[in-house]
C-alpha positions in Angstrom: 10.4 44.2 12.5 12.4 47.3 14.0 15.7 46.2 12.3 15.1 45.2 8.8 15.9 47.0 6.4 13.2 49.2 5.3 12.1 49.0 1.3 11.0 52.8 1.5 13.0 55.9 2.6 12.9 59.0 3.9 14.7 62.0 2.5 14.1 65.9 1.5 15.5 66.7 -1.7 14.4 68.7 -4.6 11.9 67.7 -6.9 10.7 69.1 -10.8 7.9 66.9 -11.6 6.6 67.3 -15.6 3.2 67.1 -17.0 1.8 67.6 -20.7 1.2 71.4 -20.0 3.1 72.0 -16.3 5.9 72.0 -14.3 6.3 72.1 -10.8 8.6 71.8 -8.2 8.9 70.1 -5.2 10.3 68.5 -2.1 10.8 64.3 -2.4 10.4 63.2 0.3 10.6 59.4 0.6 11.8 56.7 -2.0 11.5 53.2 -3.4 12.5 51.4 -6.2 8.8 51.2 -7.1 8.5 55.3 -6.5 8.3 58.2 -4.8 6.3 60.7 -2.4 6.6 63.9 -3.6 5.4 67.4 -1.5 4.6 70.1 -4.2 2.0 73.7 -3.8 0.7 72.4 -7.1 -1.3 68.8 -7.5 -2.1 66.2 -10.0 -5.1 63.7 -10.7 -4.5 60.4 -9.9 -4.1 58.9 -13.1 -1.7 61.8 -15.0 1.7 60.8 -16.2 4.5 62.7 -14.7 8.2 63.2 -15.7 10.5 63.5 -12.4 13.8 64.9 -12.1 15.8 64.9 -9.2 19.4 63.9 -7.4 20.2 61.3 -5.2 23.6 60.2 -3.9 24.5 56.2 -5.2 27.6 54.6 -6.3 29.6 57.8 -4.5 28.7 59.9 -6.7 26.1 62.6 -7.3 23.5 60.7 -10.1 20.7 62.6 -11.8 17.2 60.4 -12.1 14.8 61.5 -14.7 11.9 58.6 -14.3 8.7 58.7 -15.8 5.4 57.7 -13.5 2.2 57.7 -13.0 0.4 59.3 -9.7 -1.2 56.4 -7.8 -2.3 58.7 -4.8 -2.9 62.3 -3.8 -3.9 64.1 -0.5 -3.5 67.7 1.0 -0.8 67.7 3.6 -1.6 71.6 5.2 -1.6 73.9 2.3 0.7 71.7 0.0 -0.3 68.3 -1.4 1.4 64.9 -1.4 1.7 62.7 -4.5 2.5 59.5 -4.3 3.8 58.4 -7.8 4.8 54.9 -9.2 7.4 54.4 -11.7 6.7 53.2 -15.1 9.4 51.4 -16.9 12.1 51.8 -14.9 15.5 50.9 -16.7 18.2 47.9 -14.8 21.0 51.1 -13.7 18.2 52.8 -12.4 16.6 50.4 -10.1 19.9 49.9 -8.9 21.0 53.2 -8.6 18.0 53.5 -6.5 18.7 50.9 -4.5 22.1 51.8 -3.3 21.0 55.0 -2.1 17.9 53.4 0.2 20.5 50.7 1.6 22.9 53.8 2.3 20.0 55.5 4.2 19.4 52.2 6.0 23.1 51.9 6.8 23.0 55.4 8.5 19.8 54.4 10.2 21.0 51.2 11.9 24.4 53.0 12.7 22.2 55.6 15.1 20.6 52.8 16.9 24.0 51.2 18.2 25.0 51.4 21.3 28.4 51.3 22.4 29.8 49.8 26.1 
């Protein structure tokens, strides 16, 4: 349905993502409270454990995330790959830290489909 809220959003922001042995950074690009999509030049296995560090805007403020996850999915997107990568134990402030800043993004996105007489 066109006007429910979405559960997923979009967004570009920057990224680290942390392995056992490697770091790379990154472009998030959309967001749940079960994970993220993440464009990087370097890739994981499906499978590897990831530390991911970013900042999102929720509660007015400027909050930094640093979630742990595991990558679910990966394919090339032109000479970068995405990872899609699920959160693993993800803390009650979190999850709702998270979640103000997708309905925020869904506010915004309902505001630029009204129409005014």
């Amino acid at each position: 349905m066109e006007n429910e809220p979405r559960k997923q959003v979009k967004t570009d922001r920057k990224v680290t993502l942390h392995g056992k042995s490697a770091s790379a950074d990154g472009h998030l690009v959309d967001v749940s409270v079960r994970g993220i999509g993440v464009i990087s030049q370097r890739g994981a296995k499906v499978g590897t454990e990831l530390d991911c560090t970013f900042e999102l805007p929720a509660f007015s403020v400027f909050r930094m995330f640093n979630l742990h996850g595991v990558v679910r999915t990966r394919h090339n997107v032109g000479d970068e790959i995405y990872l899609h990568i699920e959160f693993e134990h993800l803390i009650e402030d979190d999850k709702l830290a998270l979640q103000d800043f997708i309905d925020y993004k869904n506010r915004l996105s309902q505001a630029s489909k009204r129409t005014y007489d």
